[in-house]
N, CA, C and O of each residue as an XYZ file, in Angstrom:
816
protein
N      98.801     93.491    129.936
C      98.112     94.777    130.125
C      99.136     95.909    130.150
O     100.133     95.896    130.873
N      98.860     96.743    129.431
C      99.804     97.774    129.507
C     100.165     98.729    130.621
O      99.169     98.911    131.321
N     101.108     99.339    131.005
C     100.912     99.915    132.014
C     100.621    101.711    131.336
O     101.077    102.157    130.284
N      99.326    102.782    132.813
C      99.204    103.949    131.677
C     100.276    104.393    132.273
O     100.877    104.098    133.306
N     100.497    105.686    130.854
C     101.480    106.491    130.830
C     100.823    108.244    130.740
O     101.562    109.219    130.602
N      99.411    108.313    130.849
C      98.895    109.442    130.739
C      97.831    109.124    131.721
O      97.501    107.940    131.795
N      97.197    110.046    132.542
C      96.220    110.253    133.514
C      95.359    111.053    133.209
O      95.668    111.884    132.354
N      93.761    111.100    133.884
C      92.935    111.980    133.102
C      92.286    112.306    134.349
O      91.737    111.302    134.803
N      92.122    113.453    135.167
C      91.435    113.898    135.923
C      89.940    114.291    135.464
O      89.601    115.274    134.805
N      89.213    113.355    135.940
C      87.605    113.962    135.619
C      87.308    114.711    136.430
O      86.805    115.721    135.936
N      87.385    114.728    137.751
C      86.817    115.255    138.845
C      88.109    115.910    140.060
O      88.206    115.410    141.181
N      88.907    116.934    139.648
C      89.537    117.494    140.757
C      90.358    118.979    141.126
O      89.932    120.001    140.588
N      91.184    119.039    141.775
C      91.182    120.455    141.930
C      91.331    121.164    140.230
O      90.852    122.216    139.804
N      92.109    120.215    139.578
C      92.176    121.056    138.307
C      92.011    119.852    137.133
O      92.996    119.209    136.771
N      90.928    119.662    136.685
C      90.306    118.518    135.886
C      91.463    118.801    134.510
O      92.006    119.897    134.371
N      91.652    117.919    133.795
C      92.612    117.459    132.722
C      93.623    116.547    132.460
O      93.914    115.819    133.409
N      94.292    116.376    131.329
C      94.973    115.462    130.784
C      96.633    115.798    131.533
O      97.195    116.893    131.519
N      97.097    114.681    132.072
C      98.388    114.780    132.769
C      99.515    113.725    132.459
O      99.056    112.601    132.258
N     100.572    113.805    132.394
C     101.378    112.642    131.771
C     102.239    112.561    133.213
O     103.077    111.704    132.933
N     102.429    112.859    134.216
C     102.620    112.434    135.042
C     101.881    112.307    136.498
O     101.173    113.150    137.049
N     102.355    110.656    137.082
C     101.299    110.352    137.986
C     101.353    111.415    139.100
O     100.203    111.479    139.535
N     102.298    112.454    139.906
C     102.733    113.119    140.620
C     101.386    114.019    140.711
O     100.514    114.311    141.529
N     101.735    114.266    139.431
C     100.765    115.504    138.949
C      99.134    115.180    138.814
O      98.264    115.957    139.208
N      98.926    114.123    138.296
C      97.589    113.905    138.746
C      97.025    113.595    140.363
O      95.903    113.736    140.848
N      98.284    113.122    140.944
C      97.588    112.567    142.549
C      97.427    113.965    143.075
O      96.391    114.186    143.701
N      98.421    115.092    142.895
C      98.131    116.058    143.479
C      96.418    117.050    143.319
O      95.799    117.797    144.077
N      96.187    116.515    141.899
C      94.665    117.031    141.404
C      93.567    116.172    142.913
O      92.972    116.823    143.772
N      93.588    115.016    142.839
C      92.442    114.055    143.901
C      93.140    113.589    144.754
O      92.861    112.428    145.052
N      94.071    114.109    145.350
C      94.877    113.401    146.860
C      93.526    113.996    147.977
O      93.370    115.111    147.478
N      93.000    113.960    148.573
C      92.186    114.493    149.297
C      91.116    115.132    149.111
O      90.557    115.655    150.075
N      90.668    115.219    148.008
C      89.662    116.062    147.340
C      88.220    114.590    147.071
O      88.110    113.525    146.463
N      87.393    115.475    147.980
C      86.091    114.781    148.243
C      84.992    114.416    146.591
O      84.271    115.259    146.058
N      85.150    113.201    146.184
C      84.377    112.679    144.978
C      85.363    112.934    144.037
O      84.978    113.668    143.127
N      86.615    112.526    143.963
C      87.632    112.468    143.355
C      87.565    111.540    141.988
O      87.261    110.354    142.113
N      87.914    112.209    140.390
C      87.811    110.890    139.731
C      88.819    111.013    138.429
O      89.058    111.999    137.733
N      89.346    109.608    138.342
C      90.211    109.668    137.544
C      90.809    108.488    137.256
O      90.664    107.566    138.059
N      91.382    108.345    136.380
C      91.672    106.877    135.480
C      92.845    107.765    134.310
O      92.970    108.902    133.856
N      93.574    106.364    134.202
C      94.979    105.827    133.523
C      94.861    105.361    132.309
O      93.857    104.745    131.952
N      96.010    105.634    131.428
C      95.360    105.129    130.060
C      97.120    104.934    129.364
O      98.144    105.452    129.808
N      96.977    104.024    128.176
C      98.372    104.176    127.977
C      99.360    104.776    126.807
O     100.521    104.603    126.435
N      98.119    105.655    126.408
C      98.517    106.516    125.250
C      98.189    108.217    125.691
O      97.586    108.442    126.740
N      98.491    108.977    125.090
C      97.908    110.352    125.692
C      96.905    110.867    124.227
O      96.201    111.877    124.219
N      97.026    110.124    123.334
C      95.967    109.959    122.655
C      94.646    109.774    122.967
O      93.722    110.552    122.731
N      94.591    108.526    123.601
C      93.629    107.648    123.894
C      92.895    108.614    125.145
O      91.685    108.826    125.227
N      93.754    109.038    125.913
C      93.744    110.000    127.179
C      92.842    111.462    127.184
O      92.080    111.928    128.031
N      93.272    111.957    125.873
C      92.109    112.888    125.234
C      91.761    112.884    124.608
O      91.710    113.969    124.030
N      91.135    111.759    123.986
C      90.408    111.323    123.144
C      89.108    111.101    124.042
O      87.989    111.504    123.725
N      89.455    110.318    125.352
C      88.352    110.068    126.509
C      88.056    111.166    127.109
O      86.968    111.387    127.640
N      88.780    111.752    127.079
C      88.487    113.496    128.216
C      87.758    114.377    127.053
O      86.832    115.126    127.364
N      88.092    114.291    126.044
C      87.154    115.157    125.027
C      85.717    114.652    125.008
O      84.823    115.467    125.238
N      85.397    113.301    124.738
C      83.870    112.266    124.917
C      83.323    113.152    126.573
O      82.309    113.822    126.769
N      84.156    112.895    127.279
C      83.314    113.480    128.543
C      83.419    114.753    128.779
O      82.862    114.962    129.857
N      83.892    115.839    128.287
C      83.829    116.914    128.256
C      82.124    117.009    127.176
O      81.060    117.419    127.639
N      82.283    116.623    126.058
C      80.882    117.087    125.190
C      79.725    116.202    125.862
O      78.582    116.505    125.521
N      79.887    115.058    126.850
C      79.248    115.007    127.863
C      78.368    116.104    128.595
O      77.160    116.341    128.578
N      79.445    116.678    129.241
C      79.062    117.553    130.429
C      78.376    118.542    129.717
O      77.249    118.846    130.106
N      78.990    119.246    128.480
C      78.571    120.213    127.805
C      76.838    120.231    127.347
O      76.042    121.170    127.361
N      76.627    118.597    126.898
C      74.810    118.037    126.798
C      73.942    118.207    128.196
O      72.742    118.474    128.266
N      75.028    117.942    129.494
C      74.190    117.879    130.611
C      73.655    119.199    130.692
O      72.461    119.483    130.603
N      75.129    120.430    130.961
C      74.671    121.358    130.783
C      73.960    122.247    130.099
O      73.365    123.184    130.632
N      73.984    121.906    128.336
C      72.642    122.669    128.058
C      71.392    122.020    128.151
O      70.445    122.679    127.720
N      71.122    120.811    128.638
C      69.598    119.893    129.383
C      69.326    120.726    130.663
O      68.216    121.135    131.004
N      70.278    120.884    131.200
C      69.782    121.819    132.530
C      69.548    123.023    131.902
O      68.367    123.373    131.887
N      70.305    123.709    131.410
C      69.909    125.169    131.119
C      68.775    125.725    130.550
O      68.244    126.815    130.762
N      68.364    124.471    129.504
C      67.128    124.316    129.016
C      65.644    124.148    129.874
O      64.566    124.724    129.733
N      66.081    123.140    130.782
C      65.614    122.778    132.006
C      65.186    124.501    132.693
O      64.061    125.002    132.674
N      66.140    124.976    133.117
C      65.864    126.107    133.925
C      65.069    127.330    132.990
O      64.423    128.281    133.432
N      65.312    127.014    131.702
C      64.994    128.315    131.230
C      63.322    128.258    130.891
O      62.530    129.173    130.666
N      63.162    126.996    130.943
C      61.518    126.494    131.042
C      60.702    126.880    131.931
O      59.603    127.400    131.739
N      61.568    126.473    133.631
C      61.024    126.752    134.687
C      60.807    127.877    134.703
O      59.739    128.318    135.129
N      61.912    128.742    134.172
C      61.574    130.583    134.564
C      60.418    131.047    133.560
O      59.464    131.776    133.830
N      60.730    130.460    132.355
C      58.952    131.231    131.464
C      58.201    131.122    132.478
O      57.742    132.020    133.182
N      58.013    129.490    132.592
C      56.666    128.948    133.320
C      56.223    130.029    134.574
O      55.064    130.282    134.904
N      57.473    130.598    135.179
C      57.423    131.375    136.595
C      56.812    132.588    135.983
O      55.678    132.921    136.327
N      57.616    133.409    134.926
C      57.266    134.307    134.419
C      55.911    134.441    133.884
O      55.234    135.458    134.039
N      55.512    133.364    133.232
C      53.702    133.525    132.456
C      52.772    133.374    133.595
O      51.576    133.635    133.465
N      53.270    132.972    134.674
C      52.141    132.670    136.349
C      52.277    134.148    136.368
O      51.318    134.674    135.802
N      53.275    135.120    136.896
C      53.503    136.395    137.699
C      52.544    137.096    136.337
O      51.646    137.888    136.621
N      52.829    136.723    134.823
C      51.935    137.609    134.192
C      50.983    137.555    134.514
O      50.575    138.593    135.035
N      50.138    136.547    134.453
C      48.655    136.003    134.319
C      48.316    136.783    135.744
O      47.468    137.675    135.741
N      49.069    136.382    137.063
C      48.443    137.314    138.144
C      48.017    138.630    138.280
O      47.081    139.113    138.918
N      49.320    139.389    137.193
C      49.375    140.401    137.586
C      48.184    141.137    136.430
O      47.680    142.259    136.478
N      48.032    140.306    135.671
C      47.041    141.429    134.960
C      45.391    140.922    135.569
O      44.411    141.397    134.996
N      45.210    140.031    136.641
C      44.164    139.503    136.990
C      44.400    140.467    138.224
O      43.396    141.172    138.321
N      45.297    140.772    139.176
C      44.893    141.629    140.220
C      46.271    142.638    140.182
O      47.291    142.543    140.865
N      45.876    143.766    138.996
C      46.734    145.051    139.022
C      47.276    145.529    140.332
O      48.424    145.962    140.430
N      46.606    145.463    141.143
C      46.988    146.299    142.574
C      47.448    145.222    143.779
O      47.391    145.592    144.952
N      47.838    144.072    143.483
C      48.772    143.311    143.916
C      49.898    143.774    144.387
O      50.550    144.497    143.634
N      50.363    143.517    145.589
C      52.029    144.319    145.437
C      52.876    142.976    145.863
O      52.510    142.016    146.540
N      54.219    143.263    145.189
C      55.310    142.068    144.745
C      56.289    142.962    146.012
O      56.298    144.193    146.043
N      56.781    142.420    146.633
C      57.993    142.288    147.493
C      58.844    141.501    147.480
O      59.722    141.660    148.328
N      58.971    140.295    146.509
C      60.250    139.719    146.345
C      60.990    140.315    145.949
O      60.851    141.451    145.496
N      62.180    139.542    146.043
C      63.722    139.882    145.039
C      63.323    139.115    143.785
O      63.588    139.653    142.710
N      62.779    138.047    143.783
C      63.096    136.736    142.633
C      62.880    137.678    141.160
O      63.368    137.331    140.084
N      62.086    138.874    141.346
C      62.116    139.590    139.617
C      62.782    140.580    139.173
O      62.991    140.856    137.992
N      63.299    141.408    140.558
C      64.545    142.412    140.090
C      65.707    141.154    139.462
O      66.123    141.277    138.310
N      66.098    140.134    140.216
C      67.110    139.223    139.581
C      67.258    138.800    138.416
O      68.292    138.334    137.940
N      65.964    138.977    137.760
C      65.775    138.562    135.982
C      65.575    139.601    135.637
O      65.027    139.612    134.535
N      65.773    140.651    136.095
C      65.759    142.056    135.704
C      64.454    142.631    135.388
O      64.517    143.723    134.823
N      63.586    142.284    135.555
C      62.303    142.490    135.737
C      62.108    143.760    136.823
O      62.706    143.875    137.893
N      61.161    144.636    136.288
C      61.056    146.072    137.319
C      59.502    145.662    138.166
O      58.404    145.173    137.898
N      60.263    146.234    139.353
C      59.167    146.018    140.482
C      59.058    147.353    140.963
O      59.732    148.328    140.630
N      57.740    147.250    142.131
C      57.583    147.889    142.521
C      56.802    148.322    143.645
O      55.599    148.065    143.601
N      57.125    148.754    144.352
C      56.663    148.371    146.552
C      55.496    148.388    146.288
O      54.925    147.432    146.812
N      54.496    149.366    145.410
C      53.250    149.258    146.014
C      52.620    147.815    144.560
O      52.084    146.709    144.495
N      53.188    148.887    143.695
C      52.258    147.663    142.469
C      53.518    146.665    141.498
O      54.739    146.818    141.537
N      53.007    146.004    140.961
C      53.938    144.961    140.167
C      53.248    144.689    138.767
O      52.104    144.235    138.743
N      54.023    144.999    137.460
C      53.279    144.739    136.262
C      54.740    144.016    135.637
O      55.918    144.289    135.865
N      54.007    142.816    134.612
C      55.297    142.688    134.181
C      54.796    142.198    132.758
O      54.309    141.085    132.561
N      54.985    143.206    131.762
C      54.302    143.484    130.180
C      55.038    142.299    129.720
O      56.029    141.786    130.240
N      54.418    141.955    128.696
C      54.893    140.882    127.244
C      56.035    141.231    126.864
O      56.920    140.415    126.609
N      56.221    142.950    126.742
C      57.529    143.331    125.815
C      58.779    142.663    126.699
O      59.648    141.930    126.226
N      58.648    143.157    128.324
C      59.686    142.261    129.047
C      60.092    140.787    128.752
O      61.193    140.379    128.381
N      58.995    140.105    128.993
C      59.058    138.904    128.858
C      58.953    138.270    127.528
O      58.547    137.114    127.401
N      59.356    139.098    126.420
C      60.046    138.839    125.134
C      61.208    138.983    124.935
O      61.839    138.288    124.140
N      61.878    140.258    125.878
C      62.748    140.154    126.059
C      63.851    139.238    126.902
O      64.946    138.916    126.443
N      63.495    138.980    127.852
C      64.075    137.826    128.810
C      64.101    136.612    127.608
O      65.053    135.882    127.332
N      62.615    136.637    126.925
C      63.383    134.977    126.190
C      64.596    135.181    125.487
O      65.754    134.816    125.688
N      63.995    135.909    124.543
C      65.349    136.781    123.543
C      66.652    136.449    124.213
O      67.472    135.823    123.542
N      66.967    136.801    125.508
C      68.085    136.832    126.116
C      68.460    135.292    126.826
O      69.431    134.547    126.691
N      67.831    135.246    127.234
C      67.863    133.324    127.120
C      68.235    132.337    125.881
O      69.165    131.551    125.704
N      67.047    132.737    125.057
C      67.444    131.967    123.734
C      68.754    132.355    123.490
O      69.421    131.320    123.488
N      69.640    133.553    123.233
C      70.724    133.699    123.350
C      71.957    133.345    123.724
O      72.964    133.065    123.075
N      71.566    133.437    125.677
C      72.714    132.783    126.207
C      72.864    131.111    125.735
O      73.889    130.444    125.596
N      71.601    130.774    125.574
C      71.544    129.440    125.236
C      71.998    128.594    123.549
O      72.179    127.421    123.224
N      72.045    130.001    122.761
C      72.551    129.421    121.507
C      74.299    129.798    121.706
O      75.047    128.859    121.433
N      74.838    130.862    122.076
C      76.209    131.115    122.728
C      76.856    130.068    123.598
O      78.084    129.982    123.630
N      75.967    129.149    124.414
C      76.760    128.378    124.711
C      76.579    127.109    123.812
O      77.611    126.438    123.826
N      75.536    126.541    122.994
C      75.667    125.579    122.069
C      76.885    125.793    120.980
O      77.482    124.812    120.537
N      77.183    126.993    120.619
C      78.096    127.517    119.028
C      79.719    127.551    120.215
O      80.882    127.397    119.842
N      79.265    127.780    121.520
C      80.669    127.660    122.333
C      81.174    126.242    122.631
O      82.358    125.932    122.767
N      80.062    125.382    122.716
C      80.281    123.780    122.846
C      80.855    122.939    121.091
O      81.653    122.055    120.778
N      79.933    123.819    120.381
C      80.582    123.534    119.191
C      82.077    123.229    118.684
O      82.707    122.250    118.284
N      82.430    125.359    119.049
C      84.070    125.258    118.636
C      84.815    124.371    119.453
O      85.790    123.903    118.865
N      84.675    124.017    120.550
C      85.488    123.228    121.296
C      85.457    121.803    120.692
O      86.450    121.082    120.602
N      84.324    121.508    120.326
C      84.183    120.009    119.811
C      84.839    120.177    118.689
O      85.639    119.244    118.611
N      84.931    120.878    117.763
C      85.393    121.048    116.385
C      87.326    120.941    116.777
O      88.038    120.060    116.294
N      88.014    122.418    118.045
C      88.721    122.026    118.281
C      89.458    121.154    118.629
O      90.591    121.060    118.158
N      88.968    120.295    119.559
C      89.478    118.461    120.037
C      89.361    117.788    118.963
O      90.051    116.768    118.955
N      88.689    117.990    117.968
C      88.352    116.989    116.810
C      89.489    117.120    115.931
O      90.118    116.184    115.438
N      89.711    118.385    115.769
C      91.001    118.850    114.872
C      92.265    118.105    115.750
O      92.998    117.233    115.283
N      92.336    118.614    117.028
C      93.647    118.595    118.080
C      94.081    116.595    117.511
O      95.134    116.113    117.093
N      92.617    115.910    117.792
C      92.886    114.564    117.849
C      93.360    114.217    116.175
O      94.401    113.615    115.912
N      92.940    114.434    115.722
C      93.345    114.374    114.382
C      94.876    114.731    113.728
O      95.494    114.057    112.904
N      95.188    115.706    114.214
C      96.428    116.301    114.244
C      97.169    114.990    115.265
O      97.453    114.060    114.511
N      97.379    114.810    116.074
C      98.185    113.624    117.013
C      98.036    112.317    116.492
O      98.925    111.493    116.278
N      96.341    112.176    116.240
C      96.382    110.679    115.143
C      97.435    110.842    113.674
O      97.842    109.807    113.145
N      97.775    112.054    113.160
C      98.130    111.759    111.933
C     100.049    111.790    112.311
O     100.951    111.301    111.630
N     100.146    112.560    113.636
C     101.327    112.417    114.202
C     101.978    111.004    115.095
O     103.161    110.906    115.420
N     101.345    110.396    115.267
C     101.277    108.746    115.527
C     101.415    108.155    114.556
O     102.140    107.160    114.529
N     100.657    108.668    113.318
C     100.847    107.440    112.468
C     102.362    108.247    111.444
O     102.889    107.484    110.634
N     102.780    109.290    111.519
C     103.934    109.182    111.054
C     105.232    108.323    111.731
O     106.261    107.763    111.352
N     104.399    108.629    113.144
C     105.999    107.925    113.882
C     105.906    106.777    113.699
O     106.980    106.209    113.899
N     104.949    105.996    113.343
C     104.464    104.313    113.707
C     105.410    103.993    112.232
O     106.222    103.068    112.247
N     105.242    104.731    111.149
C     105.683    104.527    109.879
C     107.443    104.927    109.706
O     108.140    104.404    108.837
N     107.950    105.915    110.682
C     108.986    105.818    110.778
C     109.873    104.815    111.447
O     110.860    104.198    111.045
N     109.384    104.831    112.314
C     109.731    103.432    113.537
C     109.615    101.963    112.324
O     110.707    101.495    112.004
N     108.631    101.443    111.837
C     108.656    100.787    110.760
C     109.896    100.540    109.882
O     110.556     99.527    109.651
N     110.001    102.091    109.390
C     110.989    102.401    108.176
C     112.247    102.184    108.926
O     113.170    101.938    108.149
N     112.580    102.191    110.100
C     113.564    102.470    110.722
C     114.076    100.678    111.336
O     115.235    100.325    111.555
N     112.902     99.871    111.481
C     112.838     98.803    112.020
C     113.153     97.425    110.879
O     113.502     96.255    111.036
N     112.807     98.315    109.654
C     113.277     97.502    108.071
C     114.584     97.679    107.925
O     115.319     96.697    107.816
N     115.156     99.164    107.896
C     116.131     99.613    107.783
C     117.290     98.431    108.646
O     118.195     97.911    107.993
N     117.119     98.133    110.072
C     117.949     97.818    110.745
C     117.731     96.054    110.345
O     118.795     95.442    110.438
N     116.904     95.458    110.057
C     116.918     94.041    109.411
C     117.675     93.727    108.225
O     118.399     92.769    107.951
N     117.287     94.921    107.486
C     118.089     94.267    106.056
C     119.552     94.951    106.640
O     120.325     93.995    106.579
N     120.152     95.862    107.056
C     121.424     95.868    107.887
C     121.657     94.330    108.196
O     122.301     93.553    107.490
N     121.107     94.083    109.206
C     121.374     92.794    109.837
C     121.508     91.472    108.750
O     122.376     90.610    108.893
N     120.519     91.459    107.659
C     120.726     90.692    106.761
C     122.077     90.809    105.953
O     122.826     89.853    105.757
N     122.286     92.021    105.535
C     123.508     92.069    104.914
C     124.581     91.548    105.982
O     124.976     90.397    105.797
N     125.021     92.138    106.905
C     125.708     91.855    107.839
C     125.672     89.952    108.089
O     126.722     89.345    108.301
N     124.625     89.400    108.031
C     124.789     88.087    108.246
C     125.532     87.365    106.803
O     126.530     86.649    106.885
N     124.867     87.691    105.534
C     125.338     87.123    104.241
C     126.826     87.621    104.160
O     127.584     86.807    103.632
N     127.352     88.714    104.549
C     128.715     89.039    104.675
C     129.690     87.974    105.121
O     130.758     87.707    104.570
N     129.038     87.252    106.479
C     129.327     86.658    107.775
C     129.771     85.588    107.067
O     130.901     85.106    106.987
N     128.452     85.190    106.422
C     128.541     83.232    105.797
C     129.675     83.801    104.626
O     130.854     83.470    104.758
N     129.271     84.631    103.532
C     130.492     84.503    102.656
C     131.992     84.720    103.233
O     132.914     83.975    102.905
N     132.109     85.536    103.900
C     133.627     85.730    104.388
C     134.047     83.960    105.399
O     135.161     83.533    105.702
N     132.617     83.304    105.680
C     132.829     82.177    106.194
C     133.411     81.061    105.398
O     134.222     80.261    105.865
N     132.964     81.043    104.175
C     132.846     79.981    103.246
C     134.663     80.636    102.661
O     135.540     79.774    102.721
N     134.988     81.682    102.287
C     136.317     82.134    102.276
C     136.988     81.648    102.987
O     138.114     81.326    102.607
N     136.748     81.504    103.742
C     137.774     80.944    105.010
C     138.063     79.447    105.031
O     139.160     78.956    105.296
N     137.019     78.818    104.738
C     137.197     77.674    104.651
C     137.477     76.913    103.411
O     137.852     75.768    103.157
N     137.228     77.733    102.882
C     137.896     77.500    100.718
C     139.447     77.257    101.791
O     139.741     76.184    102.317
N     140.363     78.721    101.919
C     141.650     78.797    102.341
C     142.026     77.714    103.043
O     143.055     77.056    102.893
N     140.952     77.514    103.993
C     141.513     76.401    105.016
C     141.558     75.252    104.248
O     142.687     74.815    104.021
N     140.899     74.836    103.931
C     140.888     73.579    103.084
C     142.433     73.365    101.796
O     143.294     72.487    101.730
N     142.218     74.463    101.057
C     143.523     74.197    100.360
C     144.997     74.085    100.785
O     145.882     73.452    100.210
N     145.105     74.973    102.131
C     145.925     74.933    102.937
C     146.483     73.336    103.518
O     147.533     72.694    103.529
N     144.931     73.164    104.017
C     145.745     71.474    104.194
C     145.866     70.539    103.130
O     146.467     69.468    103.220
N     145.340     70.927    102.219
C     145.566     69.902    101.002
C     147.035     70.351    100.600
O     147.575     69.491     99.903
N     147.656     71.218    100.792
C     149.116     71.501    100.490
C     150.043     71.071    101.308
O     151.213     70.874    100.979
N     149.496     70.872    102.601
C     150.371     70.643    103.338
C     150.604     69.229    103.951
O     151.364     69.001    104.892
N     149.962     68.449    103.387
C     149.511     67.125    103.426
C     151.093     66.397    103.016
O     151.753     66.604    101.998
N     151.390     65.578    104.071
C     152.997     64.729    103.405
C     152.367     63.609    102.206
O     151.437     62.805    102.154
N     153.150     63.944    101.560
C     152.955     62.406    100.382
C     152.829     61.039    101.245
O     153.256     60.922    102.394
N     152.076     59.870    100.392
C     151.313     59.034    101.044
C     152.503     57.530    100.540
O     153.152     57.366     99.507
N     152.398     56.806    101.575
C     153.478     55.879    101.099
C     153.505     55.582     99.617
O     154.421     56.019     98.920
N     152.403     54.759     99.056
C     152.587     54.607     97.643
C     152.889     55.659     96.635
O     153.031     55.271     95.476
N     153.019     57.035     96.913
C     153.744     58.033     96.004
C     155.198     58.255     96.219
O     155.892     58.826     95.379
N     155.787     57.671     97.671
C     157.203     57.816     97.813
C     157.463     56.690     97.352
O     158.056     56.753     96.275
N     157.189     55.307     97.860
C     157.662     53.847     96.870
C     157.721     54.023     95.331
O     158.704     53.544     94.765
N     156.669     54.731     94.502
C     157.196     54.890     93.495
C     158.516     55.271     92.925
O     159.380     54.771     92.206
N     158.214     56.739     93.773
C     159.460     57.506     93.054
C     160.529     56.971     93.468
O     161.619     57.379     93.066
């Protein structure tokens, strides 16, 4: 199992990708619902933090969607009341907050408003989809860019790892021939130096 060399804060004082452990414990050392996990590439590291980032980004426009439902729904009740009893009077806050105009004694709240509020909803809500976008587009690029920078180094390291074998090969065939030299020499050496054998001195 490898050991990681990059950390990924999901959940802490400052959520992101960290290459040292120091630096991530300081993100969830004490920090209540703390989350985070080890990985052994920094590839791999935001590659996972990007997946859960366009995560969060779906949760959040499901909620936003979510809320922006609830408020029509709120909004088409306050219409329907208000044109059923004109002389109603509204004392909340809840419609100055959507910017909706009130008013102490009476409360009307026309179609044109509440075309507008969607308008402005549908808005914030396509601004943050085209904002979830570029980011996805960015990490997509970012990862791409590091995948194609991995695979140069993987191919250099390679080139570099051939390089040093056939070194080594030469270096060994050097080894044996300068070996076999040696022993050519040695060999003739003692064949020269060899004393004549009785039956060549009885001759002569």
């Amino acid at each position: 199992m490898e050991m990681p060399t990059t950390y990924v804060v999901y959940k802490g004082r400052v959520p992101g990708v960290y290459d040292d452990w120091e630096d991530c414990r300081r993100q969830v050392h004490r920090f209540s619902g703390n989350s985070y996990k080890g990985y052994p590439t920094r590839v791999e590291a935001e590659g996972r933090y990007a997946r859960y980032l366009a995560g969060e980004m779906r949760d959040m426009r499901r909620n936003r969607m979510k809320t922006m439902a609830f408020v029509m729904m709120v909004m088409t009740m306050l219409l329907v009341l208000s044109e059923k009893s004109p002389s109603t009077t509204c004392n909340s806050t809840f419609l100055p907050r959507l910017g909706v105009a009130t008013s102490s004694r009476k409360s009307s709240v026309s179609a044109t408003r509440i075309r507008e509020l969607q308008q402005r909803l549908a808005d914030q809500e396509q601004n943050s989809i085209q904002a979830a976008e570029r980011y996805h587009s960015e990490m997509q690029a970012r990862l791409q860019e590091q995948d194609q920078k991995f695979e140069e180094i993987r191919k250099k390291q390679e080139e570099e790892l051939e390089a040093v074998k056939k070194a080594q090969e030469e270096k060994t065939l050097a080894y044996e021939k300068r070996q076999r030299e040696m022993d050519a020499v040695l060999n003739l050496l003692l064949r020269t130096s060899q004393p004549p054998s009785m039956s060549e001195s009885q001759g002569n």
